[in-house]
C-alpha positions, 0 to 999 in steps of 0.5 A: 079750865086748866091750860098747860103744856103738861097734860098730866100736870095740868089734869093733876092740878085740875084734880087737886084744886077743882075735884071734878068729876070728869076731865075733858082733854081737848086734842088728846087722842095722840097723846099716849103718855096719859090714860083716857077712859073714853076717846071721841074723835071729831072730823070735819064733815066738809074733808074728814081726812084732809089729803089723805097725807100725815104731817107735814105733808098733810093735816093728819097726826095719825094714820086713818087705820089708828081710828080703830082705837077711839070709841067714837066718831063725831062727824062736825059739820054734817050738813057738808057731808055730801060727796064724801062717801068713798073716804067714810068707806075707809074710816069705818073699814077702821071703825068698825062697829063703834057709835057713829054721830054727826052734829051741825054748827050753829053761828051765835052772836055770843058777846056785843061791845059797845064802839069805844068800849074795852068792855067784855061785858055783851052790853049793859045789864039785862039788855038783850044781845043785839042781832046782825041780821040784815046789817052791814058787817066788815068781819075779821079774823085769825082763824084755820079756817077764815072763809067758813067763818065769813059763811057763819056770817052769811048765815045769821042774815047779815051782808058783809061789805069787807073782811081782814083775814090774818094767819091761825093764832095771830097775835093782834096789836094796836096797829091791827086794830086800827087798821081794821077799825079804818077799813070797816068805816071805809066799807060804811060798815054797821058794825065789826065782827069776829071769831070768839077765838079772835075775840079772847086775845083782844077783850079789854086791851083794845077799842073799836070805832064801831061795835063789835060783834063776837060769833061763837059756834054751838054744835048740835046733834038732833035731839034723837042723837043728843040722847044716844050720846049722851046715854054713851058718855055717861055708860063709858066713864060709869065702871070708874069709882076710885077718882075723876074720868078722863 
């Protein structure tokens, strides 16, 4: 993974120093300075098309007519897509012809660190990761979309008993963490848990008084569709030989 504000620089070095086969850019469909080979579009079953607005007004980068350019659509969250069928008219109005797929969101208890611990590791060596369900659970996390987090929680069987939500990409600190270590004992939580996302800008900086558990999220297509797409990948970026895909 290479992260950089220089979408060309950061695929170049990727090039030079990993000699992929393919370059995935994430968030890249707007980004017209860099030709891609192949364009998936993801929305969020749940509202695919936000208020219908563009920014600022609205979640929308671009007008809904711009879904003609990508070569597919993957509708995330599939299992939220009832009531949506006047604002899927529009989209495939734009779309055309081209593949249509949809995928569920799988919660995964993906990381276990151990209370007093600024270990990464899940546990210790050959141990099974620990599951959440039927535990007490006093959750946290910055993330867009908070509430569906705390839902990923319910769905692995385990009770919350409080949360701590804070803004997308927040930056957490000593005190945060403190703050949230005292509020989990007060609500006579098990354990803590939070996003993978959240997770990623605290691993190794700080310790909780109870463990902590890290959720992560697997998007899966059934298994017709996960080989129709998978048969599309490797069909699109196929008529390119002279160097990676992108």
């Amino acid at each position: 993974m290479v992260v950089g504000k220089n979408r060309y620089r950061a695929a170049m070095q990727a090039i030079e120093e990993l000699s992929p086969d393919v370059v995935v850019l994430d968030d890249g469909f707007q980004h017209f300075q860099l030709a891609r080979d192949l364009d998936i579009v993801l929305l969020d079953s749940s509202q695919p098309l936000g208020n219908g607005f563009l920014l600022p007004a609205g979640p929308l980068r671009e007008p809904v007519s711009s879904l003609a350019f990508a070569d597919a659509l993957v509708f995330t969250r599939a299992d939220s897509m009832g009531g949506m069928e006047p604002e899927a008219g529009k989209m495939y109005d734009c779309f055309g012809e081209k593949p249509v797929f949809r995928t569920l969101h799988m919660p995964v208890v993906r990381e276990w660190v151990r209370a007093g611990s600024r270990q990464e590791q899940a546990c210790d060596p050959g141990e099974k990761i620990p599951s959440i369900g039927g535990r007490k659970v006093f959750l946290f996390s910055g993330i867009a979309r908070n509430m569906e987090f705390a839902k990923s929680i319910v769905r692995l069987g385990a009770k919350p008993v409080g949360f701590l939500f804070f803004r997308d990409h927040h930056g957490y600190s000593r005190k945060d963490i403190v703050a949230i270590s005292r509020k989990a004992l007060a609500a006579k939580a098990d354990i803590i848990a939070t996003s993978m996302k959240d997770y990623v800008k605290i691993a190794g900086r700080f310790e909780f008084d109870l463990d902590l558990a890290v959720i992560d999220v697997k998007m899966v297509f059934d298994k017709e569709q996960a080989q129709v797409f998978e048969q599309f990948v490797v069909a699109g970026i196929a008529d390119r030989s002279h160097g990676p895909n992108v």
